[in-house]
Backbone as a chain_set.jsonl record, in Angstrom:
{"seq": "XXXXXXXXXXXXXXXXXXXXXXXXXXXXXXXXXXXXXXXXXXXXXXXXXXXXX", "coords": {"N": [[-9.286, 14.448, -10.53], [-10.104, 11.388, -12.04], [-11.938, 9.059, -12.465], [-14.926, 8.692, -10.998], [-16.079, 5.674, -9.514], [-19.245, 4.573, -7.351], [-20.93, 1.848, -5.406], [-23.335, 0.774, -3.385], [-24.287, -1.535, -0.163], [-26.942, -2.842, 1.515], [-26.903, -4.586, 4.459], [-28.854, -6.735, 6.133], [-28.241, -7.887, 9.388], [-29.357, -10.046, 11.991], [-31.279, -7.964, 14.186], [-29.864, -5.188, 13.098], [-29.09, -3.482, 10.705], [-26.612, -3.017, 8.179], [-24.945, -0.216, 5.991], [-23.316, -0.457, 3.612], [-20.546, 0.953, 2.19], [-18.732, 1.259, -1.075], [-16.485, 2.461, -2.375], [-15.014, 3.642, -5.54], [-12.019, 4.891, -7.14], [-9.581, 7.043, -9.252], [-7.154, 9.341, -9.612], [-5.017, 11.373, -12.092], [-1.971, 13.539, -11.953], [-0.082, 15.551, -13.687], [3.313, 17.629, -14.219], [5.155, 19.976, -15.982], [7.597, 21.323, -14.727], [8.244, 21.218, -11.012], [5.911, 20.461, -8.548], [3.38, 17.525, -8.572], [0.975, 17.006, -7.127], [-1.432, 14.232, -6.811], [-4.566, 13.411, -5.427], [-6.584, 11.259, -4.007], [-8.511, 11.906, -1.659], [-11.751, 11.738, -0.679], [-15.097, 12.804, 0.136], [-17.691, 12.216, 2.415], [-21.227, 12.032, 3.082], [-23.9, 10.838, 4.79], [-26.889, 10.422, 5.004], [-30.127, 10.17, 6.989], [-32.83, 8.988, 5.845], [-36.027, 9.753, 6.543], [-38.925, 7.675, 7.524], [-42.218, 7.403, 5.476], [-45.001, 7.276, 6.315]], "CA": [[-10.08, 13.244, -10.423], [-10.623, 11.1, -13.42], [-13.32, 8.313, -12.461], [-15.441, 7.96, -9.551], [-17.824, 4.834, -9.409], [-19.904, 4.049, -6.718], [-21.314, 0.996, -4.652], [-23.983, 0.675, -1.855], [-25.33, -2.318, -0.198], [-27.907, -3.199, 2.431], [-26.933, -5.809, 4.926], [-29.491, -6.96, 7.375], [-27.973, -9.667, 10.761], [-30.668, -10.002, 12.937], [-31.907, -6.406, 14.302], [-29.073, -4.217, 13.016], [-29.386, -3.364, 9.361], [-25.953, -2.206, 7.626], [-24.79, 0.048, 4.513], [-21.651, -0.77, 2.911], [-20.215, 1.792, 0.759], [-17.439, 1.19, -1.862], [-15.718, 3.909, -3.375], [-13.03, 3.296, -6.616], [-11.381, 6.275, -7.706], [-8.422, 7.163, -9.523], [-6.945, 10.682, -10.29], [-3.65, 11.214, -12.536], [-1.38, 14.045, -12.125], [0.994, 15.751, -14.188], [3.957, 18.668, -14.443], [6.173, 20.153, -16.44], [8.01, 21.844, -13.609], [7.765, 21.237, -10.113], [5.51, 19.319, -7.935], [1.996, 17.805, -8.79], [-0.346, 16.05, -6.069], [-2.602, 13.751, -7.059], [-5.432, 13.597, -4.244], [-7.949, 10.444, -3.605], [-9.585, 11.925, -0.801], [-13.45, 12.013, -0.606], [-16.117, 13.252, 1.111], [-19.069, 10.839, 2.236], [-22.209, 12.151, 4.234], [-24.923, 10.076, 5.042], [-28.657, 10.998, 5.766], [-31.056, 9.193, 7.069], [-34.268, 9.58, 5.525], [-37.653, 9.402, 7.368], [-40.201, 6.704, 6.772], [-43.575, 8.022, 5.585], [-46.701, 6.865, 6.518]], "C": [[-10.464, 12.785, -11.83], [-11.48, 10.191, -13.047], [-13.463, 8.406, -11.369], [-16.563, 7.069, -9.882], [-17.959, 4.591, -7.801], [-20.608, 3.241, -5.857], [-21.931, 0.978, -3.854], [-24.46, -0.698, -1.671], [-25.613, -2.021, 0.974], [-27.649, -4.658, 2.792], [-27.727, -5.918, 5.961], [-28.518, -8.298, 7.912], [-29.106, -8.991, 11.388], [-31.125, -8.434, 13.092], [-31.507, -5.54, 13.475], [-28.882, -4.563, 10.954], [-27.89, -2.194, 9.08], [-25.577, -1.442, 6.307], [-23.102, 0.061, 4.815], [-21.303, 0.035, 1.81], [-18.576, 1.663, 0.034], [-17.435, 2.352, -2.67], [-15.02, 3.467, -4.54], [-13.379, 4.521, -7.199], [-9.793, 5.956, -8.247], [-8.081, 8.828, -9.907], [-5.219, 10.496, -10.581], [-3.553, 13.007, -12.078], [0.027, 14.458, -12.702], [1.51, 17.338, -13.89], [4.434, 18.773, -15.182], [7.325, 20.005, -15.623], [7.619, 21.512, -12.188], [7.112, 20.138, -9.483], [4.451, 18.951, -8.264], [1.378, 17.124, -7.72], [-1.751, 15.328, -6.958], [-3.658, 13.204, -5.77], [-6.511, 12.347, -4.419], [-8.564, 10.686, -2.442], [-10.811, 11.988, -1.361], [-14.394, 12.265, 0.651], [-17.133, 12.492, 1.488], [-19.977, 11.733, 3.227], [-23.528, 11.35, 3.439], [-26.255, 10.361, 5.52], [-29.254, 10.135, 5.855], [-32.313, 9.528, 6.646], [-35.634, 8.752, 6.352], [-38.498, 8.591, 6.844], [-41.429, 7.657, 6.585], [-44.556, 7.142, 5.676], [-48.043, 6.967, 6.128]], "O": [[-11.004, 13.518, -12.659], [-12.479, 10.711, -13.545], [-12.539, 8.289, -10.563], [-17.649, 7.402, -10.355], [-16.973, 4.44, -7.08], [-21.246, 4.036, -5.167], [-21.207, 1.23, -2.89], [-24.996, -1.251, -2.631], [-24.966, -1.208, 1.634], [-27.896, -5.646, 2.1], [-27.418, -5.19, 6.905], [-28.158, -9.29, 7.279], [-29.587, -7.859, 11.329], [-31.303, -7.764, 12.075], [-32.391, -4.903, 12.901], [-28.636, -5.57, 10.29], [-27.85, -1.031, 9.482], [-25.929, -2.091, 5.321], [-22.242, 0.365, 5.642], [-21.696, -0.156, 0.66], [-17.515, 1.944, 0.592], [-18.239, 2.94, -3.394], [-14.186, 2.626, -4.204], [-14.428, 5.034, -7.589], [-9.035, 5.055, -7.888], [-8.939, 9.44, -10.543], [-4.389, 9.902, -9.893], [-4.55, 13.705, -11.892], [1.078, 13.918, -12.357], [0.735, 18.206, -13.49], [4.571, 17.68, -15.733], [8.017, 18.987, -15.616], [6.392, 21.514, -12.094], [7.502, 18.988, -9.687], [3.822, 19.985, -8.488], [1.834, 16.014, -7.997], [-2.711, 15.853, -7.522], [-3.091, 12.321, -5.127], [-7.438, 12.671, -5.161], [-9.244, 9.755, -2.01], [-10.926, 12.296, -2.547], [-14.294, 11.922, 1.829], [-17.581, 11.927, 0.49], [-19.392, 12.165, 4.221], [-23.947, 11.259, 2.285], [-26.416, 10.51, 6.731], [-29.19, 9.204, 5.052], [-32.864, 10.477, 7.204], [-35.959, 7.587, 6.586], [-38.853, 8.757, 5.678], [-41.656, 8.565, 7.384], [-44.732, 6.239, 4.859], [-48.914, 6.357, 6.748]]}, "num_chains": 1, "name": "protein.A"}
């Protein structure tokens, strides 16, 4: 993996309030020999955090 940036927004429509997440990534791979994989998967988890009062 050589960069990961970031992105969130907050969209409210009427009731239903969404998050929008952008990812950009890039990863290089190299060999001499053989095979290399370069991989853009990612992982995302989401929590919801509790209002306090």
């Amino acid at each position: 993996m050589v960069h990961t940036k970031v992105k969130t927004y907050k969209h409210k429509i009427g009731k239903n309030q969404y998050l929008v997440i952008q990812i950009f990534q890039s990863a290089v791979a190299t060999a001499h020999t053989g095979n290399a994989l370069a991989s853009n998967a990612v992982n995302v988890k989401i929590f919801k955090s509790h209002k306090k009062r």
